[in-house]
C-alpha positions in Angstrom: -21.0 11.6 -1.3 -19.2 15.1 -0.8 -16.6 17.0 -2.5 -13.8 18.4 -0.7 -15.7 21.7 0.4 -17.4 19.5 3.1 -15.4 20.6 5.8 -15.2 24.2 5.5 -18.9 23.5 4.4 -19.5 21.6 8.2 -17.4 24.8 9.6 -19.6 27.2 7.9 -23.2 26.0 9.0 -21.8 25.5 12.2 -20.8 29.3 12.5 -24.0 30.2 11.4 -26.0 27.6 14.2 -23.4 29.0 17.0 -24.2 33.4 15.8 -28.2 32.6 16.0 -27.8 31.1 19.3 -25.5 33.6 20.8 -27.7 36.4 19.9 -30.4 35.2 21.4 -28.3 35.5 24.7 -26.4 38.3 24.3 -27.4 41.4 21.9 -24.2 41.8 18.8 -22.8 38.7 19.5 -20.4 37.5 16.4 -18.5 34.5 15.7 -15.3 34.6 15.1 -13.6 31.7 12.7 -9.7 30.8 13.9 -7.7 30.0 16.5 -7.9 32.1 20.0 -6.2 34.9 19.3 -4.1 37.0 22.4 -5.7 40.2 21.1 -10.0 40.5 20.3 -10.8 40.9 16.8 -11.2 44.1 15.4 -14.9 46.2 17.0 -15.3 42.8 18.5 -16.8 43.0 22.0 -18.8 39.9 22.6 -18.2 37.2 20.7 -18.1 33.0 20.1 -14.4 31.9 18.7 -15.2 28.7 16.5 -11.4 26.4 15.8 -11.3 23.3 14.2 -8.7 22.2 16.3 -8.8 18.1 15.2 -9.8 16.1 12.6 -9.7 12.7 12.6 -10.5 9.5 10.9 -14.2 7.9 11.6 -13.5 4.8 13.6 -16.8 3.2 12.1 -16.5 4.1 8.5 -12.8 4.3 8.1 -12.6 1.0 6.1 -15.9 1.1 4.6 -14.4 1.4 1.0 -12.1 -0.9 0.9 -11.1 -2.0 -1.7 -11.2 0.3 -4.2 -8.7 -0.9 -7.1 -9.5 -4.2 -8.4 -6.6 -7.0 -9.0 -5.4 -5.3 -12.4 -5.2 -1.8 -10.0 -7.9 -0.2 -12.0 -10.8 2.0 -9.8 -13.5 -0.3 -8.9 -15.2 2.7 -6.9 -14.5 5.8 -5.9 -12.1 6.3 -2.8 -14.3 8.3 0.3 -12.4 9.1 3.4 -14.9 9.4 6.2 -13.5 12.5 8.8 -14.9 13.3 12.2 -14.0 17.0 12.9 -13.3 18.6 16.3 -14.2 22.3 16.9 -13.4 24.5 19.9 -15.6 27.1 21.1 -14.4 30.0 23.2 -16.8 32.6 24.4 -15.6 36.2 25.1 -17.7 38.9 26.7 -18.1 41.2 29.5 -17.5 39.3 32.7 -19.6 41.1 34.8 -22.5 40.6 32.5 -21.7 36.8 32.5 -22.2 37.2 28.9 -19.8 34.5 28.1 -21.5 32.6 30.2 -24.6 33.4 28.9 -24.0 32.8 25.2 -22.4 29.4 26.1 -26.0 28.2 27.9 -27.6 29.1 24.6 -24.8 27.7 22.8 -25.1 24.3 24.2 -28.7 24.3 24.6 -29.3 24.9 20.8 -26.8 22.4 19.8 -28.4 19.8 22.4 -32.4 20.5 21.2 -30.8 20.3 17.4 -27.6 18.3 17.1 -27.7 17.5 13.2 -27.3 19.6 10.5 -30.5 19.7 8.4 -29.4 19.3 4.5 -31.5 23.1 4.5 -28.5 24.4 7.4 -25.9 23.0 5.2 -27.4 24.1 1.8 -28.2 27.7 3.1 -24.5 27.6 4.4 -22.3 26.5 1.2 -24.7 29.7 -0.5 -24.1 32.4 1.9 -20.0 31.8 0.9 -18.7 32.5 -2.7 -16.0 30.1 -2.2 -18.2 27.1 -1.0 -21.0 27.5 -3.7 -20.0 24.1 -4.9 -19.8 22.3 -1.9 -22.7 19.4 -2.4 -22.9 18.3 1.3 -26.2 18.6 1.5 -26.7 15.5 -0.6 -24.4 13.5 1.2 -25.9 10.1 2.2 -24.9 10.7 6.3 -26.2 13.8 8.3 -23.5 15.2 9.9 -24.3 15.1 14.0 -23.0 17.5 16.3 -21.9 15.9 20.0 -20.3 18.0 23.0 -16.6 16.3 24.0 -16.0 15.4 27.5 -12.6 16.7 28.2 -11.5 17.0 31.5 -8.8 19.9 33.1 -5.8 17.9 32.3 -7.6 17.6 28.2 -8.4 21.1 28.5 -4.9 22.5 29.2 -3.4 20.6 26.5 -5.6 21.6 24.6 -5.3 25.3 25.4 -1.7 24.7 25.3 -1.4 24.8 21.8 -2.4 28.0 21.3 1.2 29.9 22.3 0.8 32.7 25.1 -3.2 32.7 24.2 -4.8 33.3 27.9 -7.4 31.0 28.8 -10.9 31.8 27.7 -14.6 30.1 28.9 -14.9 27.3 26.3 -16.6 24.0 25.1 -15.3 21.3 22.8 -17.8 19.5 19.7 -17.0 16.5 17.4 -19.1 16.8 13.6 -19.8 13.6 12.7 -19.7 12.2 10.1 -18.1 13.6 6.7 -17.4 11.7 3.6 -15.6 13.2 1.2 -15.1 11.1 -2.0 -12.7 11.7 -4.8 -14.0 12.0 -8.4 -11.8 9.8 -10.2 -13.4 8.5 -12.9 -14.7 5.1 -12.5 -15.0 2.5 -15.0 -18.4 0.9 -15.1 -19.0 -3.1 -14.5 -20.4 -4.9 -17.0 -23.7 -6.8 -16.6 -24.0 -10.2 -14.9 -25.6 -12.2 -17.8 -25.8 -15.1 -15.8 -24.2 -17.2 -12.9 -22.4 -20.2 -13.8 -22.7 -22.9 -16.7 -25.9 -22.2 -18.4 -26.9 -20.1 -15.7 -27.4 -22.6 -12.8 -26.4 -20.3 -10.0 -22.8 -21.2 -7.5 -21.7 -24.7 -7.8 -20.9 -26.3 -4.6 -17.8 -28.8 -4.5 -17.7 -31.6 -2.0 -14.1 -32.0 -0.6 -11.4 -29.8 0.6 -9.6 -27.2 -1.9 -6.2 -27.8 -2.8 -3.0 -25.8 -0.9 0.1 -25.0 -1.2 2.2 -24.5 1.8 5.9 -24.2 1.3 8.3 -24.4 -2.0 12.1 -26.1 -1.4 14.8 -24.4 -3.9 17.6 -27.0 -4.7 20.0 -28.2 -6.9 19.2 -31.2 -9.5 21.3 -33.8 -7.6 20.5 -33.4 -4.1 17.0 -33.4 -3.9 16.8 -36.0 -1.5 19.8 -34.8 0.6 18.6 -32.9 3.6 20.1 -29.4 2.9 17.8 -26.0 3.6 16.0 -24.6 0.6 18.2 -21.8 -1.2 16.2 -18.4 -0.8 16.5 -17.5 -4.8 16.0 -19.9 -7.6 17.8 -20.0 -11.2 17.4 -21.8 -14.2 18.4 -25.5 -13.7 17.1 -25.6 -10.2 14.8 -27.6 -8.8 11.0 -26.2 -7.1 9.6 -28.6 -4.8 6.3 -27.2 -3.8 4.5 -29.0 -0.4 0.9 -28.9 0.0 -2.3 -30.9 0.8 -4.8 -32.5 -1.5 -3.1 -32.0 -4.8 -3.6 -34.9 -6.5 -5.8 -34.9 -9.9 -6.1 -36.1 -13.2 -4.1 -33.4 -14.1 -2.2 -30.6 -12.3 -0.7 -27.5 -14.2 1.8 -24.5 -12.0 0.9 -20.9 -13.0 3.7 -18.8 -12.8 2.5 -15.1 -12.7 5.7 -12.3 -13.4 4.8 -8.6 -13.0 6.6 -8.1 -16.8 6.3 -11.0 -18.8 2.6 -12.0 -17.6 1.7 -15.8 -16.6 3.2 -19.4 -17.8 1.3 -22.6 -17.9 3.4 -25.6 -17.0 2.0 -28.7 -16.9 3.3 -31.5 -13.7 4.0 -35.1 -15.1 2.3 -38.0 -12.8 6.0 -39.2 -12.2 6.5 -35.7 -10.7 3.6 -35.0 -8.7 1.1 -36.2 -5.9 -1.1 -35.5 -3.2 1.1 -33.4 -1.1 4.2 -32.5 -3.4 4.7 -31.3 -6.9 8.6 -31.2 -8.3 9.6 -28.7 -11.2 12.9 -28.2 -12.9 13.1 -24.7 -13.9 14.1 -24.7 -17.8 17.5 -24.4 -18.3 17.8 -24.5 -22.1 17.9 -21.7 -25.2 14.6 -21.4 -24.5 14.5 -20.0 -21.3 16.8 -17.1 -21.7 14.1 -15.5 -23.5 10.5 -17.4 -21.6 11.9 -16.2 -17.8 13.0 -13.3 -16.6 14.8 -12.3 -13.0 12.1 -11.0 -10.6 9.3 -12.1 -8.5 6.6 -14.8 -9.6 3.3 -15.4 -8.1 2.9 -19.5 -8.3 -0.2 -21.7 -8.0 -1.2 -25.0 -8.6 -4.4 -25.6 -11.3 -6.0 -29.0 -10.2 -8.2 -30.8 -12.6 -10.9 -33.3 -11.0 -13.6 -34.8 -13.0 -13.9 -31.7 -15.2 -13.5 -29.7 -12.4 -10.9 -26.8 -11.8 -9.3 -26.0 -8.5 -7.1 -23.0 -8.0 -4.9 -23.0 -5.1 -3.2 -20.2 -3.5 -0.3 -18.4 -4.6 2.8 -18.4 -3.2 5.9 -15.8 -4.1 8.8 -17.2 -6.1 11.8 -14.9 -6.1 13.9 -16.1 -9.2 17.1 -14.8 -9.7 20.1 -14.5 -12.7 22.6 -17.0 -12.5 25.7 -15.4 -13.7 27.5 -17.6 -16.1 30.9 -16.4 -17.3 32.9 -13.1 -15.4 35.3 -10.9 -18.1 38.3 -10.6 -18.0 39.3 -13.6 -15.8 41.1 -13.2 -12.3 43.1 -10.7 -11.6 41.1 -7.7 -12.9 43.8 -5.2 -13.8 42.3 -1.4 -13.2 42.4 0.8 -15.4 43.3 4.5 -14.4 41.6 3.2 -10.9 38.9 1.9 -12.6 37.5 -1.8 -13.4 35.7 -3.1 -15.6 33.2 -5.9 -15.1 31.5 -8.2 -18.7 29.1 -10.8 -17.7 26.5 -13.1 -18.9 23.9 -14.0 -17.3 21.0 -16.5 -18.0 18.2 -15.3 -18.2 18.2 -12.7 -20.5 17.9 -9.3 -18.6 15.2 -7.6 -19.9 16.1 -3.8 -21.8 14.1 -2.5 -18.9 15.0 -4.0 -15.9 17.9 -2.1 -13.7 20.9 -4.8 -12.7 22.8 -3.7 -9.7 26.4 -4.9 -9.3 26.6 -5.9 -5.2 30.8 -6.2 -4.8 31.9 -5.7 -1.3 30.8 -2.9 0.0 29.7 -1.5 -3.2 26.7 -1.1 -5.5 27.3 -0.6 -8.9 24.8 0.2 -11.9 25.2 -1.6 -15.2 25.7 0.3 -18.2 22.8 1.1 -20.4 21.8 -1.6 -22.9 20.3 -1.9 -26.1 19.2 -5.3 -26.4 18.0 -8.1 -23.6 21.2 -10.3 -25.4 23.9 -8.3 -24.8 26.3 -8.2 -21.8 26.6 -6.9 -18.3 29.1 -4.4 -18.2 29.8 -2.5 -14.8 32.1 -0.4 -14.4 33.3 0.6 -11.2 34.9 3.8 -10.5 37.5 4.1 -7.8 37.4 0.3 -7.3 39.4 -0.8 -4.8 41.8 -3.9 -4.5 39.5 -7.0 -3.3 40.5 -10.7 -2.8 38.3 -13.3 -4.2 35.1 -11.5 -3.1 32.0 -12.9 -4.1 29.6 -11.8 -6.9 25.9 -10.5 -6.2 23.8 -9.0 -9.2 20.4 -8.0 -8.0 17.7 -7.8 -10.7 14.0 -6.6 -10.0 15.1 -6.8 -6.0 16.5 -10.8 -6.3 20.1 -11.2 -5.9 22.1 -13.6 -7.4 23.3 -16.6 -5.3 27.3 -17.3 -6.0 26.5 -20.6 -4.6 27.4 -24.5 -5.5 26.6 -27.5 -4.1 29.5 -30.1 -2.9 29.1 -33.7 -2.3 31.2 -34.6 0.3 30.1 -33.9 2.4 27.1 -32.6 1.0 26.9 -28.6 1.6 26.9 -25.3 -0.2 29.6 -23.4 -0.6 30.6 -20.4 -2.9 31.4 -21.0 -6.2 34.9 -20.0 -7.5 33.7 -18.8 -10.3 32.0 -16.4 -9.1 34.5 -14.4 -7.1 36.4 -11.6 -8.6 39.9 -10.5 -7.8 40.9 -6.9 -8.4 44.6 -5.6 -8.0 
């Protein structure tokens, strides 16, 4: 693959292909790199303006490197963007001559008889410019082709519109394609494949369809059979429902994947499980203030058959605080216009996790904290009376639910516990 220098590289062999051609035609013919300018160059009499007015991504190779990061995020292969570049040529001369006519018949004859630019063009090209002497297009794995453009008048003025107060000259559009231009971050070599499979005996095949999950149900403990929507977050204490097909096994284990505390095995109980359902209570005990955190888990089912291991898919799990006690009780007196905010929370808040207060119409940072045990304290500034309002904290983008489930009739409803007062 190529380096950056590739397009100015293209641009540079091109200019060269364009001044052979025009010479031929027309005696002290130059090119001239740029935009159309309102003015000639300088001792400029008959010449070929060369713009690359356009460049664009390569429809065919735009996704050929994907992906380039593995699961972990680490490079797999280098990144290459593949570019096709559009040039437009505008030939200048004396009219009465037809010389820009002229060196626009060679032009496009030369580019016609030769439209690919021979690793030698490119090599000589990056060489006769100091600032492209470490271009390394010529050992691309792709030729780069030239192609005339097919605009019509209403192209060709829009073009020519760009260029501000630029009068219109006798001119020709090309596309270059294609350039790769790869990046050189360093990439990590794969180890060797030693073999394929238990004791090397290539893929197994598995008769059967593959175990799915479809859908998880949030509730509370008692109402799992009452016909209420599934709750958006989940907290400790909570019950996970998970819907699928063909998840029976001898034995079935969740995975729950978090972005900070890495993945929990969790095995399901045959009282709790079968083919198209699995039921989990999330831990609610000393235990899980420190095992779970607030954030968003990954979750799949591990089913065991005969020996065999089936992974299903994942599903996203937003799991949320569940805010336990609010200091000082209702009313909240302020303080010189302030008020001030203690609460616990289980789980633990991790030390670097970033708790938002959501009260109202505010948003409110927690102070800093030294240890994942100790308190939320928010402290908001200016804070103005409020009336029962209901308590959000938002952890790792999952909000606490101030939510509790009534019996009769059976419905949520917000928890008075969790709505603060201020006078």
């Amino acid at each position: 693959m190529s380096n950056s220098l590739a397009v100015a590289t293209v641009t540079a062999a091109l200019a060269t292909l364009i001044q052979n051609a025009a010479q031929q035609a027309v005696s002290g013919a130059e090119v001239v790199l740029g935009r159309p300018q309102t003015a000639p160059p300088a001792n400029a009499l008959r010449w070929v303006q060369l713009c690359l007015y356009q460049v664009t991504p390569n429809p065919a190779l735009r996704n050929a490197d994907l992906p380039t990061r593995d699961p972990s995020g680490r490079i797999s292969q280098r990144p290459q963007i593949a570019l096709d570049l559009h040039y437009l040529l505008a030939f200048y001369g004396d009219e009465t001559a037809f010389e820009a006519q002229r060196m626009l018949g060679a032009v496009a004859r030369d580019l016609h008889a030769h439209p690919i630019l021979t690793r030698q063009a490119v090599h000589n090209a990056a060489l006769s410019h100091a600032p492209l002497n470490d271009s390394n297009l010529d050992q691309a794995p792709e030729l780069v082709r030239l192609m005339p453009l097919p605009l019509n008048l209403d192209e060709l003025s829009k073009l020519w519109s760009v260029f501000f107060q630029t009068p219109y000259a006798l001119s020709i559009a090309y596309r270059a394609s294609v350039v790769l231009i790869e990046s050189d971050d360093a990439v990590n070599p794969a180890p060797p494949v030693l073999q394929r499979g238990q004791d090397d005996r290539g893929v197994e095949t598995l008769l059967g369809r593959f175990p799915r999950l479809e859908t998880i149900r949030i509730g509370f403990a008692d109402n799992r059979d009452v016909p209420l929507p599934s709750l958006p977050n989940a907290w400790p204490g909570l019950v996970l429902t998970f819907g699928g097909q063909d998840l029976q096994g001898d034995s079935v284990t969740l995975r729950f994947q978090h972005p900070r505390l890495g993945s929990r095995d969790v095995a399901i109980p045959e009282a709790d499980r079968d083919a198209t359902s699995l039921r989990f209570t999330l831990p609610d005990d000393a235990a899980a203030q420190t095992d779970w955190a607030a954030g968003l888990y990954e979750v799949a089912a591990i089913v065991s058959r005969d020996g065999t291991e089936r992974t299903t898919n994942r599903l996203s799990l937003p799991l949320a605080i569940r805010v336990d006690s609010i200091l000082p009780a209702n009313p909240v007196a302020r303080a010189a216009g302030d008020a001030t905010l203690t609460m616990a929370a289980t789980p633990q808040v991790l030390t670097e996790q970033a708790p938002l207060l959501l009260l109202g119409d505010r948003e409110v940072a927690a102070q800093a904290r030294i240890n994942p045990s100790d308190p939320l304290v928010f402290v908001i500034e200016n804070a103005a009376p409020l009336s029962l309002q209901p308590v959000y904290i938002r952890v790792d983008g999952v909000d606490s639910l101030p939510f509790a489930f009534l019996d009769h009739p059976p419905r949520y409803a917000f928890a008075d516990s969790q709505r603060v007062t201020i006078v």
